[in-house]
Structure formats: structure tokens, C-alpha cells
N, C-alpha and C positions, 0 to 999 in steps of 0.2 A: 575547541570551537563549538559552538552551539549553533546547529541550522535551524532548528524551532523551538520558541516558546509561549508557551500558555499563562494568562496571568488571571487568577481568579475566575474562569472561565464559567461559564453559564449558560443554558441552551435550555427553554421553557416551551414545550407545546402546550397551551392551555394552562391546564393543573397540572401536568402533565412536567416532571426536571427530569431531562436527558443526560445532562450532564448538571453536573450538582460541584461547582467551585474545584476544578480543577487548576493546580498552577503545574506546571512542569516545565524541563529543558529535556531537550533531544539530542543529542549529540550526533554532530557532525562527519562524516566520513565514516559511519558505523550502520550495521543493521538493526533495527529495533523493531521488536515481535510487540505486536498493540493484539493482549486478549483477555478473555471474557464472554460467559454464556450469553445468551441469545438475549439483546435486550438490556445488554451492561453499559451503551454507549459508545460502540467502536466506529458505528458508521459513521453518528451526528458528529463525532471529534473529526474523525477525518474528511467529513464533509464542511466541517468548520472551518479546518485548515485548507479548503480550495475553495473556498468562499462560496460554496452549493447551499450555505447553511450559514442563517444572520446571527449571532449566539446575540441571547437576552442581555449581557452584561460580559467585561471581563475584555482582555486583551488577546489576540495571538500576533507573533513578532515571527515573519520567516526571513531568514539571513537578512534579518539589520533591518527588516522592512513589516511597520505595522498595518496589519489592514485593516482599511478605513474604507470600503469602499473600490479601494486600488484595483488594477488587474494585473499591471505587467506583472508584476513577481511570477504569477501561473506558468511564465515563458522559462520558468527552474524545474518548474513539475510537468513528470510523468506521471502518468497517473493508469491501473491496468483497474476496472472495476471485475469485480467477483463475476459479471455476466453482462457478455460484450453487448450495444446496439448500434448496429450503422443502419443505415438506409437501405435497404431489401433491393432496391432494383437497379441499384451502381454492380459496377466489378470490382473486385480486391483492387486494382491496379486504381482504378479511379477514387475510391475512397481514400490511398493513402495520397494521389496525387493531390485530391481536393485537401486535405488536410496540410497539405505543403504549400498550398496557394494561400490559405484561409493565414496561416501563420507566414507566408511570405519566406520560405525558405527550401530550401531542398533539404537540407537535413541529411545524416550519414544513409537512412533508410534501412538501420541496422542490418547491413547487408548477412552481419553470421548469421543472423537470427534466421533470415529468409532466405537462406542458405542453406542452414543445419533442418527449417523446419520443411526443407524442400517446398518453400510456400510458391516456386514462380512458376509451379503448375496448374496452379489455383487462381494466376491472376486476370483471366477472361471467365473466371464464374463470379454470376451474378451473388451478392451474399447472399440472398434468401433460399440458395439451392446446395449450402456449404454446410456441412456436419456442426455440431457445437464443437468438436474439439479443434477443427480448421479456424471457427470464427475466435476461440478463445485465443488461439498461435496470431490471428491477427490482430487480435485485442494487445497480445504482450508486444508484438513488433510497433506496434503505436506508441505502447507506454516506453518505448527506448528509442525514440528515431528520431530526436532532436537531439540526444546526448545530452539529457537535463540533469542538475546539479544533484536535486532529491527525487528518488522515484516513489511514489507510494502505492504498494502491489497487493489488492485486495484477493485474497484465496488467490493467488494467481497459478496454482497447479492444480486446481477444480475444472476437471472436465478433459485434462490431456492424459493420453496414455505414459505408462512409464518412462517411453525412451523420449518423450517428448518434454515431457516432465526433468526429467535427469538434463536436457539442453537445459529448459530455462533456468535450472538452478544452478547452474553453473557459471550461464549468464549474470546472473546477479551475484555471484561471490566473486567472478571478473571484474563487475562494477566497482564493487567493495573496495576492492585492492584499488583501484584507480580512485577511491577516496570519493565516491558517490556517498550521500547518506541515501539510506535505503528505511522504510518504515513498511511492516509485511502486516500481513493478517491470515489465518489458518487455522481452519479445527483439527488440521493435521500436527500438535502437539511434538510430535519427531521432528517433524520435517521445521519447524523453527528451532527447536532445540540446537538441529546441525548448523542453522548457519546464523543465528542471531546472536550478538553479545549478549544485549540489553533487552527488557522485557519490561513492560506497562501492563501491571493487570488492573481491567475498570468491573467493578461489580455497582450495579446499580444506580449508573453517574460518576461514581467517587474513583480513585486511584486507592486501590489495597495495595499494592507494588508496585515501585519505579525502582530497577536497578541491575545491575549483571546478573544473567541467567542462573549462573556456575553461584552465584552464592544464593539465590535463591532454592537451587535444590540442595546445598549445604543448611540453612537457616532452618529449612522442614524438615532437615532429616530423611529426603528421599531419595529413591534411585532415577529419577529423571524430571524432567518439566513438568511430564503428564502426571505425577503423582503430587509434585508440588504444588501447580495449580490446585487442584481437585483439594489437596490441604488448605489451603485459599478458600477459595469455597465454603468448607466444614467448619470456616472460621479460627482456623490454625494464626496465631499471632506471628507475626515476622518482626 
């Protein structure tokens, strides 16, 4: 099953190709690592694919649905960005409730999550008075509180401590198994290693790699991701 695909894809600022004729398939019910140095096109893709970003040309199709315009399909995405913003002078309690209104739903309210991340002592502070690593644990409890089909989890362990960290990833190989597609991002090169099949590497717009991790560090001849990317890079053929 295929939950997204790219067709000829295209995203122009000015002179300026973000992305440069990507076509690809994602695969469904799997975790996929989307990476690439700084400025390869990881954001505008994924910003493509929630419609934050009009691409200049080309198709993207999420489960069976082309966007045109559209919005419902977004009611499938989670979405955790790299660096959370809410409104500064709500409480955690009210932010997530306004987000349950706005979507007309209560939604499970990923109770492990806000459970594990002992968030419901945090729910009468105002967010602008909450650490980054509090705002980031309410960042990931949003991107799961609808029980959406695809989650898309930008660095989502940037900025938590270890033991907080070690919940959310766990979180997400839970998902996994209940046959979520999951699409991650990380300059933590291990940490997708562990839990990603598939791997998208984009250098400069373009797709250098689309395919299972495990043959990827066989193809280079290396001892993990982080060296195979980096072969990538140095312009190593695969």
C-alpha cells in the first residue's frame, strides 16, 4: 500500500529549485527517515505534502487523494514541527482543548503520552512560562491526539531529555506496529537508523536514495547509516 506520492514534483522560489523533479512512493504502514544536509529540501517536501507550500509543477497523491487545493485529507496528519508555537497566554489545557474544538472532536488526547510525559501538571501554566523541553512533549502530544493515519515527526526528539526521549520513541514504534505510516526527520543519524525501514536521501532538490536502510548501508559498504549517508555525500554511487 502506498500512503504518499510525488509525481514530477517541483517547488521554485524565484531562481531559486527547492526541490528539482522528485517523483516517489512512500510506503504505507512503515517508518520512512526523509535526510539530507541543511538546504537539501527536507522541509519544502514536507511542507508540500501538508499543503504549507504550493509546489511550481508536479503532483502529490496522499492515500488516494490529489491535492488540488483540498484540505480534508490534513484530518490523516499528524504533524510534530522541529519547534513547537502556540499562543503564549493560553494554558496547555486550553490549547489542546481549543484544538479539539477547531477540529470538532475530542480525540483519544493521547492520554499515554500525557501520562508517561507527566504533562497534567503543566496543564494550568500558561505556555510562555514552560521550558522548551515541556513545550516540545506538548508539541508531540498534538502530533498523536487524533489517532491520524500518517504522522509526520520533524526532529521530534530535539530538545527532550533522554527519558523523555526514549517515551516518544517508543510511542512511535507502537504506532508502527498498529500500521500507522510514520515519515521522521533527524540529524540524529542512530536514532533513525533504530527505528526506520526506509530512507529518502535528498541532496540539493533531487532524490540520491529512495529505499531500505539495511541495503543502503550494505550498497556503501558501511558500518551504519551515519557512514553511509556521509558516502552519499562524497558522491559514492549506489
Amino acid at each position: 500500500m502506498t500512503a504518499i506520492t510525488a509525481e514530477n514534483l517541483i517547488k521554485d522560489f524565484g531562481d531559486f529549485r527547492a526541490i528539482d523533479k522528485i517523483s516517489l512512493s512512500i510506503a504505507g504502514g512503515e517508518i520512512t527517515a526523509i535526510v539530507g544536509p541543511n538546504g537539501s529540501g527536507k522541509t519544502t517536501f514536507i511542507k508540500s505534502i501538508l499543503g504549507l507550500v504550493k509546489p511550481t509543477s508536479g503532483n502529490i497523491i496522499v492515500n488516494g487523494v490529489k491535492l488540488n487545493g483540498t484540505f480534508k485529507y490534513r484530518e490523516q496528519i499528524g504533524y510534530m514541527p522541529q519547534q513547537a508555537s502556540f499562543p503564549e497566554n493560553i494554558t496547555v489545557k486550553e490549547t489542546i482543548d481549543l484544538l479539539c474544538d477547531i477540529r470538532n472532536k475530542t480525540g483519544d488526547l493521547s492520554e499515554e503520552l500525557i501520562n508517561k510525559f507527566n504533562l497534567q501538571k503543566e496543564y494550568n501554566k500558561k505556555i510562555k512560562t514552560l521550558s522548551g523541553g515541556t513545550k516540545q512533549k506538548l508539541n508531540a502530544v498534538i502530533a498523536f491526539i487524533f489517532d491520524p493515519e500518517i504522522l509526520i515527526l520533524d526532529e521530534p526528539t530535539a530538545g527532550l531529555d533522554p527519558y523523555a526521549s526514549g517515551i516518544l520513541k517508543d510511542k512511535i514504534l507502537s504506532v508502527r506496529k498498529g500500521g500507522k505510516t510514520i515519515l521522521l526527520t533527524s540529524h540524529i543519524l542512530s536514532e533513525l537508523e533504530d527505528m526506520a525501514e526506509n530512507v529518502i536521501f535528498l541532496l540539493e532538490g533531487s532524490i540520491r536514495y529512495n529505499g531500505k536502510v539495511n541495503d543502503l548501508i550494505e550498497r556503501t559498504s558501511s558500518s551504519n547509516l551515519e557512514r553511509a549517508i556521509a558516502s552519499l555525500i562524497s558522491g559514492v554511487a549506489v
